[in-house]
N, CA and C atoms as a LAMMPS dump frame, in Angstrom:
ITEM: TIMESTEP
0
ITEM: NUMBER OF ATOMS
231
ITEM: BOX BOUNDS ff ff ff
-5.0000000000000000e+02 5.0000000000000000e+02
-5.0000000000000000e+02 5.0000000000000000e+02
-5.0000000000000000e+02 5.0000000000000000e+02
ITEM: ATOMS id mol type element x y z
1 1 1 N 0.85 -1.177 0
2 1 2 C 0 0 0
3 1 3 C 0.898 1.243 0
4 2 1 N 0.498 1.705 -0.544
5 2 2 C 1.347 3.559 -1.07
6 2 3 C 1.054 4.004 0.285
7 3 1 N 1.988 4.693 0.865
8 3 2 C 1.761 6.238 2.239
9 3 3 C 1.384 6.843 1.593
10 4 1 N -0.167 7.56 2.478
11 4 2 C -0.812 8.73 2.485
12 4 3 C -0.031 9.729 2.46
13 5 1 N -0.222 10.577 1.177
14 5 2 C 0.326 12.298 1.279
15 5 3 C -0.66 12.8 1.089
16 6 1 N -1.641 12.699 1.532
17 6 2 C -2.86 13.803 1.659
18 6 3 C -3.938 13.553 2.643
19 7 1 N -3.747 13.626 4.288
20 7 2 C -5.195 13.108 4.455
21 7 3 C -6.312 13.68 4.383
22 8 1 N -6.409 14.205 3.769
23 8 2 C -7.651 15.136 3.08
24 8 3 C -7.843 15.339 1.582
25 9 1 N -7.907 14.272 0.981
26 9 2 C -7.664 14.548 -0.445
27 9 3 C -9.307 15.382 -1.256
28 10 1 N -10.183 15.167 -0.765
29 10 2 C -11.698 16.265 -0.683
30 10 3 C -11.072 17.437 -1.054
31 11 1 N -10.133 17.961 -0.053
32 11 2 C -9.939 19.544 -0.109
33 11 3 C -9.595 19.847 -0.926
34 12 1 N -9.67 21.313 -1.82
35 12 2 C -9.01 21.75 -2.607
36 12 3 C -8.011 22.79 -2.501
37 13 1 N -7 22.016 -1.889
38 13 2 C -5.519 22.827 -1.421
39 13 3 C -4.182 22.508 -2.437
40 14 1 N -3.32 23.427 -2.385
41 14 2 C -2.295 23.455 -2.713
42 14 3 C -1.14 23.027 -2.032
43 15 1 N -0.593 21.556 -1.886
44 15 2 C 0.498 21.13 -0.583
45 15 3 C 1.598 21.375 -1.218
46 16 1 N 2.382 22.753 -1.155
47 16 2 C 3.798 23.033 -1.687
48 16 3 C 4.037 23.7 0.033
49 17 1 N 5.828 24.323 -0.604
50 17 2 C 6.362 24.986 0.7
51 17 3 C 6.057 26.359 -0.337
52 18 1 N 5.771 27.304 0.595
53 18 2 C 5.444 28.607 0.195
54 18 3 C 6.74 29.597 0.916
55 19 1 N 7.353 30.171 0.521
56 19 2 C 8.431 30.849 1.298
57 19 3 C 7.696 31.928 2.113
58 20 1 N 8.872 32.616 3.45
59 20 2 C 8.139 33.241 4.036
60 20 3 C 8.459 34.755 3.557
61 21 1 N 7.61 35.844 3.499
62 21 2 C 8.245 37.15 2.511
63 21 3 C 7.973 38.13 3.398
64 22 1 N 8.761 39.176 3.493
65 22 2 C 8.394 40.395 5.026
66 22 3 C 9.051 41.454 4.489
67 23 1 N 8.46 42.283 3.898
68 23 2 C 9.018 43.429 3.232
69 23 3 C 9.807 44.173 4.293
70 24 1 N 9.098 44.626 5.09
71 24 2 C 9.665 45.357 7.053
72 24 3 C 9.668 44.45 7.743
73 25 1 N 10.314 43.755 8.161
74 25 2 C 10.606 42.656 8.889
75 25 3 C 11.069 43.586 10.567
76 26 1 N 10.504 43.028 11.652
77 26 2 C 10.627 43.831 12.488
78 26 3 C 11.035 42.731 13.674
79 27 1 N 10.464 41.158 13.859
80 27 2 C 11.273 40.552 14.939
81 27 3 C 12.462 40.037 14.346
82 28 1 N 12.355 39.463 13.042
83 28 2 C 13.251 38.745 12.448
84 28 3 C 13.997 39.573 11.315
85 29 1 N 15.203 38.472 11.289
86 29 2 C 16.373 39.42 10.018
87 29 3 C 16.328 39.319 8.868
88 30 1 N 16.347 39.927 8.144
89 30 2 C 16.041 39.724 6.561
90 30 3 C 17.103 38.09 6.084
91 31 1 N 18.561 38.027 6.545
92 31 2 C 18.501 36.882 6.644
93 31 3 C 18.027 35.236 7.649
94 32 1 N 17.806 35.918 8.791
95 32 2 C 16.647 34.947 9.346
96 32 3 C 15.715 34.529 8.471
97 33 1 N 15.191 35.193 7.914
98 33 2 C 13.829 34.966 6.978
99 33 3 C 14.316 34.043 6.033
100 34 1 N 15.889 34.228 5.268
101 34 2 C 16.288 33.746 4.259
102 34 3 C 16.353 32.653 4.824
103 35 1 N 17.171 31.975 5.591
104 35 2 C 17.722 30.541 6.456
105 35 3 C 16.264 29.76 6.736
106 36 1 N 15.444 30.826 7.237
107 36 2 C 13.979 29.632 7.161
108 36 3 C 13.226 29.569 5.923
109 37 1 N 13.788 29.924 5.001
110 37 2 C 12.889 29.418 3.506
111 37 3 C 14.008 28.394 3.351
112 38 1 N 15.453 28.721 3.745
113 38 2 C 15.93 27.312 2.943
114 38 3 C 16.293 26.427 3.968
115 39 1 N 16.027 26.27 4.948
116 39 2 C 16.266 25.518 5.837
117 39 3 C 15.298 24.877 7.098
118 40 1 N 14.191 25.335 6.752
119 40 2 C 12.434 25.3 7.55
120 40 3 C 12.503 25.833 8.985
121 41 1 N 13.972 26.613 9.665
122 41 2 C 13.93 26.373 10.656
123 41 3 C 15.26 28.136 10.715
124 42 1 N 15.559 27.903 11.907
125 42 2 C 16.155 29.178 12.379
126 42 3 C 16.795 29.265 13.867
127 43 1 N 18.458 29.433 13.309
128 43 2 C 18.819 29.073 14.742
129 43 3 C 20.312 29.401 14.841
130 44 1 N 21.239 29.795 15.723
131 44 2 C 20.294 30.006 16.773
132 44 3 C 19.23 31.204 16.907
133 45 1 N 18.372 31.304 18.33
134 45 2 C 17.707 32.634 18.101
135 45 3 C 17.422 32.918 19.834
136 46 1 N 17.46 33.771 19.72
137 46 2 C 17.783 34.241 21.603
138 46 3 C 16.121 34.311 21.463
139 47 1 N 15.434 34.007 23.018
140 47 2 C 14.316 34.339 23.244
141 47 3 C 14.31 35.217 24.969
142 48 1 N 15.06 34.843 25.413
143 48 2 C 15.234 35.269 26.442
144 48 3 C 16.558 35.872 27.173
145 49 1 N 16.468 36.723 27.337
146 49 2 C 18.016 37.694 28.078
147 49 3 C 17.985 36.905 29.366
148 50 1 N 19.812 36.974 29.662
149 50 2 C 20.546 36.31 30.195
150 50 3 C 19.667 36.034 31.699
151 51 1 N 19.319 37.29 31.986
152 51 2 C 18.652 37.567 33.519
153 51 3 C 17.222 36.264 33.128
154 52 1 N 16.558 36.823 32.231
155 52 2 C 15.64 35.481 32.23
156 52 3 C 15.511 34.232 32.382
157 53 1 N 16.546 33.981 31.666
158 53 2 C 16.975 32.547 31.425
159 53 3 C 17.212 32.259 32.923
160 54 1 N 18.116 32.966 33.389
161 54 2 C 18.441 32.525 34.971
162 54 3 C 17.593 31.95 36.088
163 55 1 N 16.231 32.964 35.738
164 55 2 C 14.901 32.914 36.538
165 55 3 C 14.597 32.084 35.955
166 56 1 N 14.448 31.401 35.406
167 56 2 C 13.624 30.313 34.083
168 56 3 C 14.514 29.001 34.843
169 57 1 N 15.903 29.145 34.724
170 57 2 C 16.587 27.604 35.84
171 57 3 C 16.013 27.48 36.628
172 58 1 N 16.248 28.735 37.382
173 58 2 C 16.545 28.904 38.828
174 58 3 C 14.341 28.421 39.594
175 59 1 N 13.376 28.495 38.909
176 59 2 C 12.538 28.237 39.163
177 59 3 C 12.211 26.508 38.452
178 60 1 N 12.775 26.52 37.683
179 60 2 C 12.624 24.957 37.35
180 60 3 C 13.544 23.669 38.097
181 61 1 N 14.635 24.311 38.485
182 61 2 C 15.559 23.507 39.879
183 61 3 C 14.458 23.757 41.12
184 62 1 N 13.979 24.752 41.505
185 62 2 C 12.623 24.387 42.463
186 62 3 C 11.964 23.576 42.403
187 63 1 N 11.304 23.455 41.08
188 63 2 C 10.042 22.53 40.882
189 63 3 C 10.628 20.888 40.508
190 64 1 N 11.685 21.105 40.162
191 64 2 C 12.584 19.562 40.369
192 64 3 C 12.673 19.269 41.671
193 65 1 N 13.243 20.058 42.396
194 65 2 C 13.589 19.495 43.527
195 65 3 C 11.984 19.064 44.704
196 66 1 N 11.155 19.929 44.579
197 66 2 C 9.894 19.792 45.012
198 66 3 C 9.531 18.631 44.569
199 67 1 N 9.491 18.396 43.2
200 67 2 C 9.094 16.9 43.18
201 67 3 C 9.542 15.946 43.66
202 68 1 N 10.588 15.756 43.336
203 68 2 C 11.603 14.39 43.746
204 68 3 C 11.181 14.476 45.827
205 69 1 N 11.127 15.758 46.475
206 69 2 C 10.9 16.004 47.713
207 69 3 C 9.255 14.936 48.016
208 70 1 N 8.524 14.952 47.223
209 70 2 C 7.424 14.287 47.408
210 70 3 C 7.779 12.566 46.139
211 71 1 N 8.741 12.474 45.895
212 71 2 C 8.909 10.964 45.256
213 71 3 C 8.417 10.752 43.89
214 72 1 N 8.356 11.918 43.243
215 72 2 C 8.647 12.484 41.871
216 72 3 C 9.891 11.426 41.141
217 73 1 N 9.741 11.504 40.098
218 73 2 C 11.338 10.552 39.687
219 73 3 C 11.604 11.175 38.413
220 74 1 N 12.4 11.54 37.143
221 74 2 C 12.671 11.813 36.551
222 74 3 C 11.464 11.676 34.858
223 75 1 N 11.018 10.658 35.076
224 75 2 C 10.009 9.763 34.368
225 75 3 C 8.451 10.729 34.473
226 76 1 N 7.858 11.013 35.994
227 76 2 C 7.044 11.733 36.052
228 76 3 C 7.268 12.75 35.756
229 77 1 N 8.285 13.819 35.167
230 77 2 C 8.331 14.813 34.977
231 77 3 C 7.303 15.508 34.257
């Protein structure tokens, strides 16, 4: 049996890759934009400043340790 490339074959769509186009591009870089038409993806890319990130550990080593404190295991995460 052939794999499904359409599970919707009813619809009347077009399944290509469409590039992404941003005349003023304002979060992303004109080559960001380029790297994700030819590469589907984009990286690296900061989302969070240094101080964030910190708070972002530093509250998830809490909630690790809280668990495992009540018999949490790595698995239930």
């Amino acid at each position: 049996m052939p794999p499904i490339t359409n599970a919707l074959p009813d619809l009347d769509r077009t399944l290509a890759f469409f590039p992404a186009e941003a005349r003023n591009p304002k979060a992303l870089t004109s080559a960001q934009i380029k790297e994700y038409n030819e590469s589907g993806y984009i990286s690296p890319i900061d989302i969070f400043t240094a101080k964030e990130a910190a708070a972002n550990r530093e509250e998830f080593d809490f909630l690790i340790t809280a668990a495992q404190e009540v018999g949490h295991t790595g698995y239930s995460r």
